[in-house]
N, C-alpha and C positions, 0 to 999 in steps of 0.2 A: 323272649327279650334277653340281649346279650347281659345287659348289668343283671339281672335278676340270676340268670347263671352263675357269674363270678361270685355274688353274695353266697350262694348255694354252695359253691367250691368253697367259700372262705371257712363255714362250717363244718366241713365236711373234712379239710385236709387239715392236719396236722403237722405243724410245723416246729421245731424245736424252739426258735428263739421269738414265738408268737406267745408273749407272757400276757394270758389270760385271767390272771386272777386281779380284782377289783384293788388291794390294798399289798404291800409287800410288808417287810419289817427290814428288810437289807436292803442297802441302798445299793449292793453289789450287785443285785437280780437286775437294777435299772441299768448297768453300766458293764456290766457281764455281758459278753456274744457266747451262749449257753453252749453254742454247735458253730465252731466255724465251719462254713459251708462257701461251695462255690457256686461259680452262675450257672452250672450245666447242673445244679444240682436245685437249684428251687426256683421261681417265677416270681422276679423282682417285680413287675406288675401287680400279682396278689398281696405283695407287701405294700405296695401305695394304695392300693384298694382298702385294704386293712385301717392304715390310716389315717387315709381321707373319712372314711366310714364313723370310724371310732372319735374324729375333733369335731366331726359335725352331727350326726345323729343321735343327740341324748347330750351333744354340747351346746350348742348354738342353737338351738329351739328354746322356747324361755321355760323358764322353771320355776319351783318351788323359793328354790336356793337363799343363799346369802346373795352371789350376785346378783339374783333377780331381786334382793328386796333392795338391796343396796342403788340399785338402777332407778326407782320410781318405777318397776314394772310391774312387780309383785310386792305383794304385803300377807303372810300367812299367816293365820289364826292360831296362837298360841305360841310363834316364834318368840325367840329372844334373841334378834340378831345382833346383841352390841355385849354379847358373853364371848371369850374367848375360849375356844375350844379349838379340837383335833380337826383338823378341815386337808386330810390327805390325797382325798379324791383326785381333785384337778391338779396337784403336785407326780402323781404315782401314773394316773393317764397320760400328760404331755412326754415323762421320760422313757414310760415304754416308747410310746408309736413316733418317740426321737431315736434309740435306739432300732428301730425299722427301718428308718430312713437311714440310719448309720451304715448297715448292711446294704441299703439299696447304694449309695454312694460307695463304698468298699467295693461291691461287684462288679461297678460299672465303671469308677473313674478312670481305668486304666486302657478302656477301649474306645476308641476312637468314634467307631460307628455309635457308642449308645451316650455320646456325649449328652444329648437332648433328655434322658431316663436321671443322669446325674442334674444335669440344672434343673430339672422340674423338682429332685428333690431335696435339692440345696433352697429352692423356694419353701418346700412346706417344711423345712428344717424352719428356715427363718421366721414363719409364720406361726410356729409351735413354739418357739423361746419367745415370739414376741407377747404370746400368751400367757405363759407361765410367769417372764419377769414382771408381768404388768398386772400379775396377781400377787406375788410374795415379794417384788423386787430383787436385791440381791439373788443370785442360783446359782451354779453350778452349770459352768458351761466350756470353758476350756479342757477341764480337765473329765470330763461328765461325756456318757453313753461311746466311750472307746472301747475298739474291738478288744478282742480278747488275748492276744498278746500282748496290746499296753494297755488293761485295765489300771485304771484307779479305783482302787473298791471303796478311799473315801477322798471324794474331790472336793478341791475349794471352791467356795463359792467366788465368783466372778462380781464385781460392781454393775449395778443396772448400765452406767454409762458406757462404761468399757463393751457391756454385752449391745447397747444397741449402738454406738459407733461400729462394729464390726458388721451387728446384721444388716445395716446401710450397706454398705464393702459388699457384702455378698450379695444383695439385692442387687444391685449393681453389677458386680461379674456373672451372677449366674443371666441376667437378662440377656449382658452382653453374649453367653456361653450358649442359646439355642440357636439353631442354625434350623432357619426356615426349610430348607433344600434337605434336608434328611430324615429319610422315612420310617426309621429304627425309631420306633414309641412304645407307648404304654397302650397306645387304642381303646378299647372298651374299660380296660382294667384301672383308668383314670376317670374316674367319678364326675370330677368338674369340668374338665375342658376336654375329654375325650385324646389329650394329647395333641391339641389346637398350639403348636409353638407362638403366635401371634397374641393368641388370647394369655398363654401362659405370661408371654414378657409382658403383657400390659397389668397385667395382678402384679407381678413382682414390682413394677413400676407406679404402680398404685399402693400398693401395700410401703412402698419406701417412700409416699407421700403419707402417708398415713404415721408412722414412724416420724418423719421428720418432725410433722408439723407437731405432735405430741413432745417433743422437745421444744417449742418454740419460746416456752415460758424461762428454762433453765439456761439454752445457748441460742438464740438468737440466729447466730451465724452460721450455726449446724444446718439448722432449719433451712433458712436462707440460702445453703451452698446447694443443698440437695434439691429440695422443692426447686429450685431454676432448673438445674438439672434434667429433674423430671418431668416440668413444662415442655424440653425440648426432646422429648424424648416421645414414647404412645404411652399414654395413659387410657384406661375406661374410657369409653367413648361412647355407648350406649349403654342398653340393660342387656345384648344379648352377650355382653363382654363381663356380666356379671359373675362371681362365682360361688356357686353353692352344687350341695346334694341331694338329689330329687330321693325322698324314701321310696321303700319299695313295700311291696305286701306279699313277697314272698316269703319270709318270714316275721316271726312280731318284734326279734331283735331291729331287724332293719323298717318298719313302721314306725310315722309320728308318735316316740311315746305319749303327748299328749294324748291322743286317740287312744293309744292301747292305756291309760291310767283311767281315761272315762271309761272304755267301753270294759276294762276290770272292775271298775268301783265307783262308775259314774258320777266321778267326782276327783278333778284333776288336785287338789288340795290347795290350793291357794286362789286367792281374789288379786283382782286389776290393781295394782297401786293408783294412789289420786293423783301422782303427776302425768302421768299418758292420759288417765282420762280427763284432766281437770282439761289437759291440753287439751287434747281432741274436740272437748266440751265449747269451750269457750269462743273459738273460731267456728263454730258448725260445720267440722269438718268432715268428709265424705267417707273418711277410715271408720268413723266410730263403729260402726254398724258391724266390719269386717272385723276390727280389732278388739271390740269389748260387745261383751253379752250385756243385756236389760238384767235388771235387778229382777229377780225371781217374784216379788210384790206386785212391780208393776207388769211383767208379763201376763201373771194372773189376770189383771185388772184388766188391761189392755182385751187378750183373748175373752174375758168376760162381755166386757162392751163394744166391743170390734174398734175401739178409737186407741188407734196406734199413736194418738199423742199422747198418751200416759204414760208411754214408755220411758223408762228414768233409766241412768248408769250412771254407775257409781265406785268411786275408787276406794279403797281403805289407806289409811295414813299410816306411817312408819311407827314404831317405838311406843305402842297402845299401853295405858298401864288402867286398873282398878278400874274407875269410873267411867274413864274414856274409851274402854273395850264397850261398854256398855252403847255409843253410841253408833257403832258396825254392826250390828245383827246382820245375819249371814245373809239371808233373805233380802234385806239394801242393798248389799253389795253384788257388782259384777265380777264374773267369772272372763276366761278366756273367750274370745267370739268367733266366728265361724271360720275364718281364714286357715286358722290354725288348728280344726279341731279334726281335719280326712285325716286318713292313713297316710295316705302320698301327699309330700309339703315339700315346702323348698327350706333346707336346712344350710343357711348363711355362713358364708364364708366372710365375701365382701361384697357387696354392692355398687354399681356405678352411681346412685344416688349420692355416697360419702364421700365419694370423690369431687359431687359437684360441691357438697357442701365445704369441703376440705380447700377446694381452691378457689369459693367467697370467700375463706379467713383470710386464706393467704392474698389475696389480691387487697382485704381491710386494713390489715395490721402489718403485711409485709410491702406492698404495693407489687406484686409480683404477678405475670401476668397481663394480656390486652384486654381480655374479657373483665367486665365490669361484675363485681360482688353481687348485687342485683341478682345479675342473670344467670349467673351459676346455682343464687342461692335458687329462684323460681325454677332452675332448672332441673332441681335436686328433689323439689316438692313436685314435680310434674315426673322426673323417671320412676319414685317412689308410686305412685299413684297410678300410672301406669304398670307397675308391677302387681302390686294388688288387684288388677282389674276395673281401676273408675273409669265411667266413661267417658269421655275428650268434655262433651257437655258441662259434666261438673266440675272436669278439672281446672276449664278455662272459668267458670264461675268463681271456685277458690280464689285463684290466682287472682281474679277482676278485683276481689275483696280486699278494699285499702288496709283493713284490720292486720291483714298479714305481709302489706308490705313493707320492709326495711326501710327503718326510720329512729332518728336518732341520732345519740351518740354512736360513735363506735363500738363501747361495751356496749349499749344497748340494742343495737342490730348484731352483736355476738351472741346473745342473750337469745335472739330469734330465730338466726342462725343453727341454733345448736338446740333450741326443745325442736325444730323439725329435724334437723339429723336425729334426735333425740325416738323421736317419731320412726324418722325411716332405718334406724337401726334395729328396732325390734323384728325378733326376737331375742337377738341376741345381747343379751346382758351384760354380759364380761365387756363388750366395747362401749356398750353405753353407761356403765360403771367410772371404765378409766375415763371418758367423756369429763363426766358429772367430776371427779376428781381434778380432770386440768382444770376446767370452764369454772366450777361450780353451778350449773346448768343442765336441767330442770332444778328452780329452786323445790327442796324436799319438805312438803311439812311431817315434822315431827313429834310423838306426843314427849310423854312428859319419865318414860323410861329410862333408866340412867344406863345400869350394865357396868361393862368393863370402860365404858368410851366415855360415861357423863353425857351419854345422849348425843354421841355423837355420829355419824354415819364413821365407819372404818377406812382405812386409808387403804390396806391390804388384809392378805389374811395370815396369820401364825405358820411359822412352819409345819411340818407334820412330825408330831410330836417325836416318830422314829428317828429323825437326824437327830437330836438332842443325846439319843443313845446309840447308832450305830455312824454317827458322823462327827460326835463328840467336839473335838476341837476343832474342825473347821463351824459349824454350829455357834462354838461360843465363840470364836472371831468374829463371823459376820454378828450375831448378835450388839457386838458389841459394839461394829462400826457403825448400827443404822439405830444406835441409841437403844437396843432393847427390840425382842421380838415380838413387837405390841401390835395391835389394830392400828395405834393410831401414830404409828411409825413413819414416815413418807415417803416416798419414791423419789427416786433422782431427779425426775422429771416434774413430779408434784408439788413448784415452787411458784404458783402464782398464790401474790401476799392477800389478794383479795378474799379466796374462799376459805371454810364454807361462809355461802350468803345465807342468812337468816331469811325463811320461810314466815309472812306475816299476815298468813289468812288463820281463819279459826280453824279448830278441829270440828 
């Protein structure tokens, strides 16, 4: 298998400016080109491979994490996710494999024929800042991951708004910059689309719906100029215009870490949160089964008596303190469920499912659009389901079920809207995080935990404690513009007056 090759090359060759190590202390290592190199001299291919590899394999599969608890996806036993601590990881990964792409744009913009190598990675440029700001806000982006004649070894950090107005801009030119008719690609060495130019401008094109519409609370008109935009434009049109990265089992780097965390310790460390399952639960819907495991109790009982209606699932609640740890016993609680537990899985980029749901808001709250909100939304809960594998049988059952169709107010059909995007965005967390942050959607129940937030779910996360000492003054700038480098700090974009909504079921 070609890709299972490239993974093998990836480990096997050595590259100078392939920074390898999990955490840095210089922010010079993130923005340093260690080896200036030319094109005849390394394979801009194994650098988008590298990549793509490293934002989605051990990124976008659900986890442990803060994102994950933060998402309603996950809730881990003995977390304290409202202390602020050192959280460098997804700071230190997004500006290596930015600095990749940096090289890969350096090597190629100036050639003509590998135009289509440069817009593909001026796309996963924009897709990797729109991660990073949408996790710490404020970053370092103008001045950040420059080659090595004009490093900044300490850059400013850039305002969330300034950063996503521009990566609009680029979504946009680079869409416009692939050129169907030119055969100079990435081919195998492109994970997601194999170097599919059509597929490629429909992600960039989807991904700056996505972007828009996440401003839609703070500028209106942002929102509004682009989403039209991109109506006329291709967007996702099916699921096979989806994009994600299949693992591989040629190494256990490149397998489902979930899989390799069970099949190490048979035991992935963390339980189902109760807002997926409370969801899933409560419509009788067809994912449960795929998406959450039965409570260890009842499977007993179940296998005991062959009556598979004992089977229970169950989620754990955010923010547990004293008393109310006591009522999770691990044994209630579900774990991760079969979808997600092979080796080879599909690790989430974006999905054409978020698109449909992305263009019910906009057709609700924007009027944008022929297609009626409705049928984007059913359409959104039907490509999702179809991705999972339901069969047409139950999907059109769901669907038949009045319980889930949009009805309401407008917040109230946003509300329904968004726990099934909520739905079809797992696994990945990081989007169904900022989600819950615009919307406030899945409402979170909470226990009675204080921490650093008052109990409150975080808005972002702290910087990594190293800027504070090797980037000093830009550090205490931005600190200063976004109020303090707190949790519960807010994004540029995180101005709807409504959330958080209060959670008012029991524990």
């Amino acid at each position: 298998m070609k890709t299972n090759k490239i993974f093998k090359q990836l480990l096997l060759i050595g590259i100078a400016f392939f920074i390898s190590n999990a955490c840095t202390d210089d922010f010079q290592e993130l923005n340093t080109d260690p080896a200036i190199m030319t094109a005849d001299q390394v394979d801009v291919g194994l650098l988008l491979t590298r990549v793509q590899k490293e934002m989605t394999i051990g990124n976008s599969i659900a986890e442990g994490g803060l994102p994950g608890q933060y998402s309603g996806y996950t809730a881990t036993s003995g977390s304290y996710p409202f202390m602020g601590g050192d959280e460098p990881t997804y700071f230190n990964r997004a500006y290596k494999n930015l600095l990749n792409l940096a090289e890969i744009i350096r090597l190629t913009q100036d050639e003509p024929a590998q135009v289509n190598k440069t817009a593909i990675a001026r796309i996963m440029r924009a897709y990797i800042f729109q991660y990073v700001t949408d996790i710490y806000g404020d970053v370092p982006y103008t001045e950040a991951v420059k080659s090595g004649e004009n490093v900044i070894t300490q850059p400013k950090y850039d305002t969330q708004e300034s950063i996503y107005k521009d990566l609009l801009k680029e979504l946009k030119e680079a869409a416009a910059q692939l050129e169907d008719d030119n055969t100079v690609g990435y081919g195998e060495a492109d994970l997601i689309y194999k170097g599919d130019t059509d597929k490629w401008r429909r992600f960039a094109n989807s991904l700056r719906l996505r972007l828009a519409l996440r401003a839609r609370y703070v500028d209106e008109a942002l929102a509004q100029q682009h989403i039209g935009e991109v109506l006329s434009a291709d967007l996702m049109e099916n699921n096979s215009h989806s994009a994600f990265v299949m693992t591989s089992t040629d190494f256990e780097a490149n397998q489902n870490p979930i899989y390799n965390a069970l099949f190490a310790n048979r035991y992935y460390g963390g339980y189902m949160g109760r807002p997926i399952v409370d969801n899933l639960k409560d419509n009788d819907d067809p994912r449960l089964t795929l998406l959450v495991n039965p409570t260890v109790n009842s499977k007993l009982d179940a296998d005991t008596t062959g009556d598979l209606s004992l089977l229970e699932y169950r989620g754990r609640a955010l923010g547990l303190e004293q008393d109310e740890i006591e009522l999770y016993p691990g044994n209630e609680l579900s774990e991760i469920g079969p979808l997600y537990r092979p080796a080879v899985v599909q690790a989430p980029v974006m999905y054409y499912s978020e698109v449909c749901f992305a263009l019910a808001e906009a057709k609700l709250f924007l009027g944008l659009g022929e297609t009626s909100a409705d049928v984007w939304y059913e359409n959104g809960i039907r490509a999702d389901m179809e991705n999972d594998g339901i069969e047409e049988e139950s999907i059109t059952a769901f669907l038949d079920n009045p319980a889930i169709s949009l009805a309401g107010t407008n917040e109230e059909k946003l509300e329904q809207i968004i726990n099934q995007k909520h739905i079809a965005l797992f696994p990945n967390s990081f989007e169904a995080w900022a989600e819950w942050r615009r919307t406030g959607y899945p409402k979170i129940l909470i226990g009675s935990m204080k921490g650093d937030t008052d109990g409150q779910i975080p808005r972002r996360l702290r910087y990594p404690f190293a800027e504070a000492n090797f980037n000093s003054q830009n550090y205490q700038e931005v600190s200063n513009r976004i109020g303090g480098d707190k949790l519960l700090s807010k994004m540029w974009w995180d101005t709807n007056p409504d959330v958080p909504y209060e959670h008012l079921g029991e524990l």
